[in-house]
C-alpha positions in Angstrom: 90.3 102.4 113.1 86.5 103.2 111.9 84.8 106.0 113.7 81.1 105.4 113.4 79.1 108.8 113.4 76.3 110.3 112.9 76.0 112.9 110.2 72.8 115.2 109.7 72.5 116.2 105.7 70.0 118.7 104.4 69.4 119.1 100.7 67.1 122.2 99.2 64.8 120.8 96.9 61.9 122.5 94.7 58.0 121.0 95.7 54.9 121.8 93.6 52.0 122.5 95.1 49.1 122.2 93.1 45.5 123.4 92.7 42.7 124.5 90.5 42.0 127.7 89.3 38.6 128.2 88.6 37.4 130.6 85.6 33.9 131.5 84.3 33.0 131.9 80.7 29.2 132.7 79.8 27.4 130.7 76.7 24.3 132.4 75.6 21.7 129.3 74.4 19.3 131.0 71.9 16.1 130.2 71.5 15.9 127.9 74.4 15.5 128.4 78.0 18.5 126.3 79.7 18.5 126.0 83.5 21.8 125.3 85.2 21.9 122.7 87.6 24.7 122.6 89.6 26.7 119.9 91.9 30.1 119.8 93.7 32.4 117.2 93.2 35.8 116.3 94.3 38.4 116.2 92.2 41.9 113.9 92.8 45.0 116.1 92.4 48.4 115.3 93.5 51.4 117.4 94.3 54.8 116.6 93.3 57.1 116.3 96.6 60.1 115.2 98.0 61.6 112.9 100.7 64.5 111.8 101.7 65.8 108.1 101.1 68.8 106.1 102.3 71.0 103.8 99.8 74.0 101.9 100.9 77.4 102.7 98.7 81.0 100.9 99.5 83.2 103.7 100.3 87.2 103.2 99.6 89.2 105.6 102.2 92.9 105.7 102.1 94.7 107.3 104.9 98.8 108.2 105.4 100.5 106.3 108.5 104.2 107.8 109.0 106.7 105.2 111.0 110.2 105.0 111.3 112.1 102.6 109.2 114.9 101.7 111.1 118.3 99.6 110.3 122.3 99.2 111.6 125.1 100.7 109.3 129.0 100.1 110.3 130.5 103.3 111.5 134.5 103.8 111.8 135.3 105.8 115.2 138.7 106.9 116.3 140.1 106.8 119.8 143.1 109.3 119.7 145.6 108.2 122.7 148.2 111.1 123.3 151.5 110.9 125.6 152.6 114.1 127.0 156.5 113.2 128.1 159.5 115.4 128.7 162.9 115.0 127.0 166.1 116.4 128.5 168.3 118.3 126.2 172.1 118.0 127.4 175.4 119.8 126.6 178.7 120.8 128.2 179.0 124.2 129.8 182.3 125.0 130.9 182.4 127.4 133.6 185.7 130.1 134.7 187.0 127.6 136.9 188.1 125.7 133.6 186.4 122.6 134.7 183.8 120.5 132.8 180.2 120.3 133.6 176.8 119.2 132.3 173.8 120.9 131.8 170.1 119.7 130.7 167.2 121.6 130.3 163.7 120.3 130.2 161.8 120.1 127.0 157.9 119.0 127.2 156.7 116.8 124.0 153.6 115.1 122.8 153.0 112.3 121.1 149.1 111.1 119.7 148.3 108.6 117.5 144.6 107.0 116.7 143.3 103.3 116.9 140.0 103.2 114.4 137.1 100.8 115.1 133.9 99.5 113.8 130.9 99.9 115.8 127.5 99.1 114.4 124.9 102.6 114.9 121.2 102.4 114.2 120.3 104.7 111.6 116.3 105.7 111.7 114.7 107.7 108.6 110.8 108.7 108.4 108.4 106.6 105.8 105.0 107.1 104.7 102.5 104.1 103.9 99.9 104.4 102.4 96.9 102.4 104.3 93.5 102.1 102.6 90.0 100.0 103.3 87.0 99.7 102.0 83.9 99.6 103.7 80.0 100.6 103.5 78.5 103.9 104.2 74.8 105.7 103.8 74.2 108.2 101.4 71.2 110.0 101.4 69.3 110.9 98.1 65.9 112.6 97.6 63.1 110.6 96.2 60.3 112.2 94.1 56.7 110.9 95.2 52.9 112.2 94.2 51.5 113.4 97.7 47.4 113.6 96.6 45.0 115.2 98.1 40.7 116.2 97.0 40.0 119.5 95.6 36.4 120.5 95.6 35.1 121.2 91.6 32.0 122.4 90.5 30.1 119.8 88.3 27.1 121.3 86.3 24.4 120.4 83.9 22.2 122.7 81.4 18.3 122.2 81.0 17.0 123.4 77.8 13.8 125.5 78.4 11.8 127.6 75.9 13.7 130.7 76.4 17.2 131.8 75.8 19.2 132.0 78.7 22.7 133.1 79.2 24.7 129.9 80.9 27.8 130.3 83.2 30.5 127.7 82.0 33.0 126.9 84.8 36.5 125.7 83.5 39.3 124.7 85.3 43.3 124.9 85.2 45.8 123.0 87.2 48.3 125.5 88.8 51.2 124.8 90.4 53.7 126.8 92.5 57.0 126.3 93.1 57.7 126.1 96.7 61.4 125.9 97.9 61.6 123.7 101.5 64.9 122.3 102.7 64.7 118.4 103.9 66.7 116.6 106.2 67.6 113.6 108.2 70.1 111.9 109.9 72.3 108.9 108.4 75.5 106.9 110.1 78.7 107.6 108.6 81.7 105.5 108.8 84.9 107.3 108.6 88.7 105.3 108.5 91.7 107.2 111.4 94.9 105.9 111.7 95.9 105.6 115.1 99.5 105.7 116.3 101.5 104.9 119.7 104.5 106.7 120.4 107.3 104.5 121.2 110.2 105.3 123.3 114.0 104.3 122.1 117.3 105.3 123.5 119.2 106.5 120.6 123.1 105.8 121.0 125.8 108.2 119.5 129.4 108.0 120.3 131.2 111.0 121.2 135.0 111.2 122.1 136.5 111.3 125.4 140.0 112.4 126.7 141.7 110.2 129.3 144.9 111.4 130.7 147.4 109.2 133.1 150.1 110.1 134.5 153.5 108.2 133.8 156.4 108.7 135.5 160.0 107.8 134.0 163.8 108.5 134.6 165.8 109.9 132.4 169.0 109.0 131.8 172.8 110.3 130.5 176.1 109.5 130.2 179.0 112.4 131.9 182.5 113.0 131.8 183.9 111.8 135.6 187.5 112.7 136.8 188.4 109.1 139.0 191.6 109.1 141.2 193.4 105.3 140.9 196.1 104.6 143.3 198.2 102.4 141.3 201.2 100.4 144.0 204.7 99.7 142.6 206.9 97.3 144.3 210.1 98.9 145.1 213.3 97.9 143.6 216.1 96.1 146.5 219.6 95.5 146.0 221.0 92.5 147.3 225.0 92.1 148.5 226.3 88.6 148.9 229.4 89.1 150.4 230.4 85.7 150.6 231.7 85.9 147.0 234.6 88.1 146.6 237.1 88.3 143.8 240.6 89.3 144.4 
């Protein structure tokens, strides 16, 4: 963007002023008598000041813009899935009675293993271009200029007579004094400002959760069993014929 302003700029500059010094030197004329005759005049004389000017110069501004420079890179995540179980631990314990039991005991375990996966995460890093334009702008300068003016001079003529006479002789000196005065005016500036607008994003970032369910199993074994069997025998009979007998 280009701010328009207006800028006031003084510079210190050095005027002369000017003006005649005026000193008298006497001529004696012999032998003649010399009557002065006198006459004012004006005399041109000029100072030597300043003003200011305005010239027209193309300006090249370069100005720093920061933005985010952003792009997608794969990322490997883990989900870490872990079974908490129980195992049962069995062995004979034979008690005073002399007869045969089992006896388990209860031992928790764990068991965790992890399933990687790609997901694609938006990566942002800071940059810095370099913007630049060129336009015009006023300058101010001083400009040297003759600022005249009439100084009143003495302009005089001698008449020779018969008698000497002393004659006044009137010379004069430019002088000139230095005279420090500060000039200033006011120019339009043009100035380049980088304007940004803040954009909101949601950033995404993965972070791990722990889900637990609950899963409910039997366990099972194999024990020693006493079974009863009632096993039937036919009985044996003995048969007589008595219609057979031997003598």
């Amino acid at each position: 963007v280009i701010d328009e302003f207006e800028e006031r700029e003084c510079f210190d500059v050095t005027e002369l002023v000017c003006q005649l010094a005026e000193t008298i030197d006497y001529e004696m004329v012999e032998e003649t008598f010399t009557v002065q005759r006198c006459t004012r005049v004006n005399d041109r004389v000029c100072d030597t000041v300043y003003d200011l000017d305005k010239t027209t110069k193309d300006d090249f501004q370069c100005v720093e813009v920061e933005y985010q420079d952003c792009y997608e890179e794969d990322k490997i995540v883990k989900d870490r899935t872990c079974i908490y179980s129980v195992d049962f631990e069995c062995g004979k314990a034979k008690k005073k009675d002399g007869k045969g039991s089992v006896a388990c005991e209860k031992v928790p375990t764990k068991k965790c293993y992890d399933t990687p996966r790609k997901v694609r995460e938006e990566v942002c890093k800071p940059k810095v271009n370099k913007y630049c334009e060129k336009f015009t702008n006023e300058f101010p300068i001083p400009v040297e200029k003759q600022n005249c003016h009439s100084e009143p001079m003495k302009k005089c003529e001698l008449e020779t007579r018969s008698r000497p006479k002393k004659a006044k002789k009137y010379n004069y000196v430019k002088e000139c004094k230095p005279v420090k005065r500060q000039v200033c005016d006011d120019c339009e500036k043009k100035k380049l400002r980088p304007i940004c607008d803040k954009i909101q994003k949601n950033v995404c970032s993965y972070r791990p959760e722990e889900v637990c369910e609950d899963e409910h199993k039997k366990y099972c074994f194999q024990s020693e069993m006493l079974l009863k069997e009632k096993v039937c025998v036919p009985n044996k009979e003995e048969i007589v014929d008595e219609t057979f007998r031997y003598v």
